[in-house]
C-alpha positions as CSV (number, residue, x, y, z in Angstrom):
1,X,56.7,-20.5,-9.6
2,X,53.7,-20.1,-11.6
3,X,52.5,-16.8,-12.4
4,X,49.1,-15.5,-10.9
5,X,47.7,-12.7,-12.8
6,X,44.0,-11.9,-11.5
7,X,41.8,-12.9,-8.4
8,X,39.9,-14.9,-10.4
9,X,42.9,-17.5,-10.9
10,X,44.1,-17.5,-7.3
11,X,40.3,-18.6,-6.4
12,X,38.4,-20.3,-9.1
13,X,34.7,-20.6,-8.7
14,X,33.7,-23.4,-7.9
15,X,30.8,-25.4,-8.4
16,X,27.9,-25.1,-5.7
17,X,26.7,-28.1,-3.9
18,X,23.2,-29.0,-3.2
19,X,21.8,-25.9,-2.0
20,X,24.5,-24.0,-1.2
21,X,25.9,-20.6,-2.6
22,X,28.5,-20.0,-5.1
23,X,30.5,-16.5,-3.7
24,X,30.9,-13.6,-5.5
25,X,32.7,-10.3,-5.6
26,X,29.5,-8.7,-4.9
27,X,29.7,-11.1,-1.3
28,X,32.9,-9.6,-0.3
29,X,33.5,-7.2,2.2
30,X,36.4,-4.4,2.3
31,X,38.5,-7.3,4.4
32,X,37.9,-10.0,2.1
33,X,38.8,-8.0,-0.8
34,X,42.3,-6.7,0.6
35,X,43.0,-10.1,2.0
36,X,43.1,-11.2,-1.6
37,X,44.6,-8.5,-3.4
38,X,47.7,-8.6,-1.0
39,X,48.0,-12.5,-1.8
40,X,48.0,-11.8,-5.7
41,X,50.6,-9.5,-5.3
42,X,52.4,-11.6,-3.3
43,X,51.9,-15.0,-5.3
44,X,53.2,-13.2,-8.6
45,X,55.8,-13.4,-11.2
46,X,58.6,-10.8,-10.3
47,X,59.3,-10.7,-13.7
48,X,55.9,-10.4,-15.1
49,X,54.4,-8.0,-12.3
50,X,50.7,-7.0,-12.8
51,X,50.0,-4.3,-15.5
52,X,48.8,-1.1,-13.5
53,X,46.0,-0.8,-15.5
54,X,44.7,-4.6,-14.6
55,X,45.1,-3.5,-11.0
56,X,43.4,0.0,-11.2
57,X,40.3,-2.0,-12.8
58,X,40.2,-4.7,-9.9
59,X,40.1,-1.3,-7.6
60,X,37.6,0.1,-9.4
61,X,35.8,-3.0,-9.9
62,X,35.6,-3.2,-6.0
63,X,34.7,0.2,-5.6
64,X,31.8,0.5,-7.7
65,X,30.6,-3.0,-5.4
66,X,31.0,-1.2,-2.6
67,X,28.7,1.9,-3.9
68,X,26.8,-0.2,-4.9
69,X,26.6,-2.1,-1.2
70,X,26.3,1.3,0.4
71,X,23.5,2.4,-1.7
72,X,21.9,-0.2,-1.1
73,X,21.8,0.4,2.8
74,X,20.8,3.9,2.4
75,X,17.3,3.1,0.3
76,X,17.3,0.1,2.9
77,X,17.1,2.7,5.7
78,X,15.1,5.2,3.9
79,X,12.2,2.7,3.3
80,X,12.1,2.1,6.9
81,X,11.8,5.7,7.9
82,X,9.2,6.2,4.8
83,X,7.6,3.2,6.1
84,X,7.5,5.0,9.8
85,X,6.6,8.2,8.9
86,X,3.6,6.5,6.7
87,X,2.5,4.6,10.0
88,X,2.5,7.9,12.0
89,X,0.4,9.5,9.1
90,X,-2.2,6.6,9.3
91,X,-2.3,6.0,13.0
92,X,-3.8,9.9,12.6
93,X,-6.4,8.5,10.6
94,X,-8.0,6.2,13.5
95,X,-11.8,7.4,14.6
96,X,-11.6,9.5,11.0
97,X,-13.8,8.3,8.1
98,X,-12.5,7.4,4.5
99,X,-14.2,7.0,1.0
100,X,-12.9,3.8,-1.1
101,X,-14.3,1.4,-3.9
102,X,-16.4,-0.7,-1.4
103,X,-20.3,0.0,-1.4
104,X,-20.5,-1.9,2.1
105,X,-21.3,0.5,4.9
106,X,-21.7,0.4,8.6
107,X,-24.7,1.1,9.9
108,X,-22.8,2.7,14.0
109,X,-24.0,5.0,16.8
110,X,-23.3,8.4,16.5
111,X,-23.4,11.7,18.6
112,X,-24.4,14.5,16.9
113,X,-23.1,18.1,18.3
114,X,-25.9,18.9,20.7
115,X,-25.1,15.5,22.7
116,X,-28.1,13.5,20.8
117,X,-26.8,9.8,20.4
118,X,-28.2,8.1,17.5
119,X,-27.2,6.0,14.7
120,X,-26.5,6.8,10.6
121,X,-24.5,5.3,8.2
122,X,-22.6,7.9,5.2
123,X,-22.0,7.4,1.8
124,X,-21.6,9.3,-1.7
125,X,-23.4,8.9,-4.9
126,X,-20.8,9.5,-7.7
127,X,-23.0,11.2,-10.9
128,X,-19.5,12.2,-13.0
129,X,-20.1,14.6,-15.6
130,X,-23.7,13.6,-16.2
131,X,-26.7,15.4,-15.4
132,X,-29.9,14.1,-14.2
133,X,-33.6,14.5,-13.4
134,X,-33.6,12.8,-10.2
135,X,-33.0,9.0,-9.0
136,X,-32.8,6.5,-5.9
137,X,-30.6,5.3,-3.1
138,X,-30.6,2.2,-1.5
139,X,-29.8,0.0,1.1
140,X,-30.0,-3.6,1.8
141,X,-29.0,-5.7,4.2
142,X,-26.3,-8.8,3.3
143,X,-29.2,-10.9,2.7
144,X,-30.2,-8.9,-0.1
145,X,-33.1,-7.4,1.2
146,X,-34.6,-3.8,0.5
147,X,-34.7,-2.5,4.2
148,X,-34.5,1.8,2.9
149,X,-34.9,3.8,0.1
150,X,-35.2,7.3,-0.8
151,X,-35.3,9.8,-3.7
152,X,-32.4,11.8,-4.8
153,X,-32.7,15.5,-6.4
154,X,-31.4,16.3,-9.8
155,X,-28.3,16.8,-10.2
156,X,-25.6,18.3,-13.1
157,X,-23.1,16.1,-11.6
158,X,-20.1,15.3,-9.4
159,X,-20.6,14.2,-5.9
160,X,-24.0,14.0,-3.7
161,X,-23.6,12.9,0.1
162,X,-26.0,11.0,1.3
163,X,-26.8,10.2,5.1
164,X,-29.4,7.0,6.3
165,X,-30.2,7.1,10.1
166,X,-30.8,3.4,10.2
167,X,-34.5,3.5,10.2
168,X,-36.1,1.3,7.6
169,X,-39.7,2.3,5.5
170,X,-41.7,1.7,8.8
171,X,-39.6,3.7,10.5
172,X,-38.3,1.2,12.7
173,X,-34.8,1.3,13.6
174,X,-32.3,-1.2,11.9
175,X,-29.5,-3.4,14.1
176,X,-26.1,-1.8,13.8
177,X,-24.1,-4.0,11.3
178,X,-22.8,-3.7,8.1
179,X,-25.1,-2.6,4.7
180,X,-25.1,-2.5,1.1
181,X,-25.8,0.6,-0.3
182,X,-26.5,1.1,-4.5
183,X,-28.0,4.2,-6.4
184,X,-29.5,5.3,-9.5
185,X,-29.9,8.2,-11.7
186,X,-32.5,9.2,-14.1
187,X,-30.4,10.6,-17.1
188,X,-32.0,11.5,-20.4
189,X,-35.1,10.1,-19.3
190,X,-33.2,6.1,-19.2
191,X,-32.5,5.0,-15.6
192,X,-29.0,3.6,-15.2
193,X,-26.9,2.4,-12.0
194,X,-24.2,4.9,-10.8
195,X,-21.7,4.2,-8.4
196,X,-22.4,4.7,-4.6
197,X,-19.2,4.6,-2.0
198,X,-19.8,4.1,1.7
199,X,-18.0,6.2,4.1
200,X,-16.1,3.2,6.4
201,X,-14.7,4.8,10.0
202,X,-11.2,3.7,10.3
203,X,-10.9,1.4,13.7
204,X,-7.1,0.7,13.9
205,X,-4.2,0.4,12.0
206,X,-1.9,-2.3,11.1
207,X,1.7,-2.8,10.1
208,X,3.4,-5.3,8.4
209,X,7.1,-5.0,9.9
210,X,8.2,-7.5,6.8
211,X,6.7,-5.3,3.8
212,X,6.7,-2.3,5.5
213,X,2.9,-2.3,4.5
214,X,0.3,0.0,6.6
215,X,-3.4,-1.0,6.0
216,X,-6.4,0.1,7.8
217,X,-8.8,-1.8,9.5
218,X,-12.2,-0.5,9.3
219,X,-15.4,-0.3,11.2
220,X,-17.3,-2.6,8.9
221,X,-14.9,-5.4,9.2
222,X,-12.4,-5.0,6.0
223,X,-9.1,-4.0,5.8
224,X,-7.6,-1.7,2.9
225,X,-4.0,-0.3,2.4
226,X,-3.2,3.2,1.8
227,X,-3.4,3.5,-1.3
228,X,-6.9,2.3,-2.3
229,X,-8.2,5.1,-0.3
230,X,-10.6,7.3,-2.6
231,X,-10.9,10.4,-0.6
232,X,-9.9,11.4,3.5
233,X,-13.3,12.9,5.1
């Protein structure tokens, strides 16, 4: 009777065919494994029994497999509660407003607290560390054109809120939609751009069960994920 000496030579690998799978160790369950450790043993030379140290390694071999397997189910079932815990955590974030990159705005009805409904559209002027004389704010419609503008105070820096109430130089009131709004600043007499974010009113959330991805969808028609939020207003 030949002489079988390791798993490997009981069951060969074999060659996979079109698009199937060659199996692996890492494939095997706890069943599979003892299956074929108890045929080794049993398929081998009495006279040349397996040296204990080949067999301890097999054991460990399959052990640190199985870790491994385990490990993996744990971060498998962490993500998911992460993921649910980050949808809980955004689904608090619907009628809220956040800051991001985008300088798009809408232009929606809002009460203010004495019960007067009207309409405005929020956004902040970012100066950074510079200081200036004074400067402009803008907003145009998607078309491009000028429909407000107004004069902004000096500044030494950081972060100016601005607020437009929809009303254009005439004083007549704009159609709720979305807007572009842009900025400048007077500094050291040169007038440069500096960057203007628009305050977007989160609407909804989604989730992507197959990424565990949560987004927001916001009131001026975009959708962002989590993490390209600026700032939480």
């Amino acid at each position: 009777m030949d002489s079988l000496t390791s798993i490997n030579e009981l069951f060969p690998p074999s060659t996979p065919l079109g698009n199937e799978k060659a199996g692996s160790v890492e494939d095997m369950g706890s069943d599979d494994f003892l299956t074929l450790m108890v045929a080794q043993l049993e398929n081998q030379d009495p006279s040349k029994p397996m040296d204990n140290m080949q067999f301890m390694g097999q054991l460990a071999q399959f052990g640190t497999v199985s870790g491994i397997q385990e490990l993996n189910a744990g971060f498998s079932g962490l993500s998911n509660a992460l993921s649910g815990g980050q949808a809980l955590q955004a689904a608090s974030l619907v009628g809220r407003s956040i800051v991001t990159d985008s300088n798009l705005g809408a232009l929606t009805e809002v009460t203010s607290a004495d019960g007067e409904v009207g309409f405005a559209m929020d956004a902040t002027v970012e100066f950074g560390d510079s200081s200036t004389s004074g400067g402009s704010f803008y907003v145009q419609d998607l078309a491009g054109r000028l429909v407000y503008s107004s004069a902004l105070p000096p500044s030494t820096g950081g972060q100016l809120p601005v607020r437009w109430d929809g009303r254009n130089a005439q004083g007549e009131l704009m159609p709720p939609g979305t807007y572009r709004v842009s900025a400048e600043a007077v500094v050291g007499g040169q007038s440069t751009a500096v960057s203007v974010y628009a305050h977007q009113r989160v609407d909804s959330v989604a989730v992507d069960g197959a990424r565990g991805a949560v987004s927001l969808n916001l009131a001026n028609g975009s959708n962002v994920a989590l993490d390209q939020v600026k700032q939480f207003l």
